[in-house]
N, C-alpha and C positions, 0 to 999 in steps of 0.2 A: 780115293774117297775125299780127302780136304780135298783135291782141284777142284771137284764137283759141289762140293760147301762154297768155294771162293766165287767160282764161277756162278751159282746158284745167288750167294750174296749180292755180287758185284751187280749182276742182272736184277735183281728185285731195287734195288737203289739207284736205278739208271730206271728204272719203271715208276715209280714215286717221284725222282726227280722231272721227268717227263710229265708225269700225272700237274705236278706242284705249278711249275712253269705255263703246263698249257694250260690251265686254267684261269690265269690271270691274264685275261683277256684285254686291251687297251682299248678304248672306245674313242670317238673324236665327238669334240662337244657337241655337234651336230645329230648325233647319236642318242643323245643324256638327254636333250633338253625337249619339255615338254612339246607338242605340235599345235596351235590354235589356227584358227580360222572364222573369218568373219563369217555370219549368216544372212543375216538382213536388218537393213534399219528400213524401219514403218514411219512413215510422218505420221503424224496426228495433228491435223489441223495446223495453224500457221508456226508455230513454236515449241513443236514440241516432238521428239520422235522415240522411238522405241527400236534399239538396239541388242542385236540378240549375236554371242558368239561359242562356239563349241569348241571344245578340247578333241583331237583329232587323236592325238595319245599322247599318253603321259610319258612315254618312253621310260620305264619301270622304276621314276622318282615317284613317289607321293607330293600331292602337291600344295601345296602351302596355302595360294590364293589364284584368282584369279579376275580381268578387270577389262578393263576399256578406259580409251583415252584418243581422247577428241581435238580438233582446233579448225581453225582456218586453213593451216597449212596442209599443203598434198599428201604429208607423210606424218603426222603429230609424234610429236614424241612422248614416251609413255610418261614420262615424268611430270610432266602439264594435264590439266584437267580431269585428272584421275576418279572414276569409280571401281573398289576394290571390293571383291567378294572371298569369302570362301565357302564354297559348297563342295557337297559330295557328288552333283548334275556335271556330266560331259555339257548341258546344256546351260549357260546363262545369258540371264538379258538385264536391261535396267531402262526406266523412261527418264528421260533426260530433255530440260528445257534448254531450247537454244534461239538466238538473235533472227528473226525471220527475214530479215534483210541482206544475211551474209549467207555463204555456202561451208559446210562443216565434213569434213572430214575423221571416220570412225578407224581404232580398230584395236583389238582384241590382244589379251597378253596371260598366259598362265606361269607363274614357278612351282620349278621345285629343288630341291638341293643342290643343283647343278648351276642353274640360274634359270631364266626365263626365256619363253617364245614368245617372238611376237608374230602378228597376221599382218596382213599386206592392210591394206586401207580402201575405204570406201564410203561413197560418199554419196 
């Protein structure tokens, strides 16, 4: 009768440890971090356009903010030019004046506890 207790023990503690382990899944940042993507920019007359980018998924962070960021350059980086939102909308936009003389390049950026996504760029 104890072998069948020990045996009995030793199997429910190898079932929990199992349980404990596979449930701490590891994730790659690529995983975590939210998804964005550009939608469309509208010009509005010579200087001025309208910018619109959706959250694609939040990949099960909450998310803090969300933005756009513009330049000259092919690829802006999000740190320059910055409009920051936070909504509860997978959808946002914002109208944005710009130099009608140059070409401008957009695009989109959400966080969340993990760090942020950014979108490709368009222009």
């Amino acid at each position: 009768m104890k072998i069948r207790q020990r045996y009995i023990a030793s199997f429910s503690i190898i079932v929990v440890l199992l349980f404990v382990f596979g449930a701490c899944q590891k994730h790659t940042l690529n995983e975590v971090l939210p998804v964005v993507q550009m939608t469309s920019v509208v010009k509005l007359g010579n200087d001025s356009v309208v910018v619109t980018g959706t959250v694609v998924t939040d990949n099960g962070g909450a998310l803090g903010y969300e933005g756009f960021c513009y330049g000259t350059n092919p690829l802006p980086d999000i740190t320059q030019n910055q409009k920051l939102f936070q909504t509860d909308s997978v959808h946002f936009s914002v109208h944005l004046y710009v130099n009608k003389d140059s070409t401008y390049y957009f695009r989109c950026f959400a966080a969340n506890s993990f760090g942020y996504g950014v979108s490709g760029a368009m222009k």
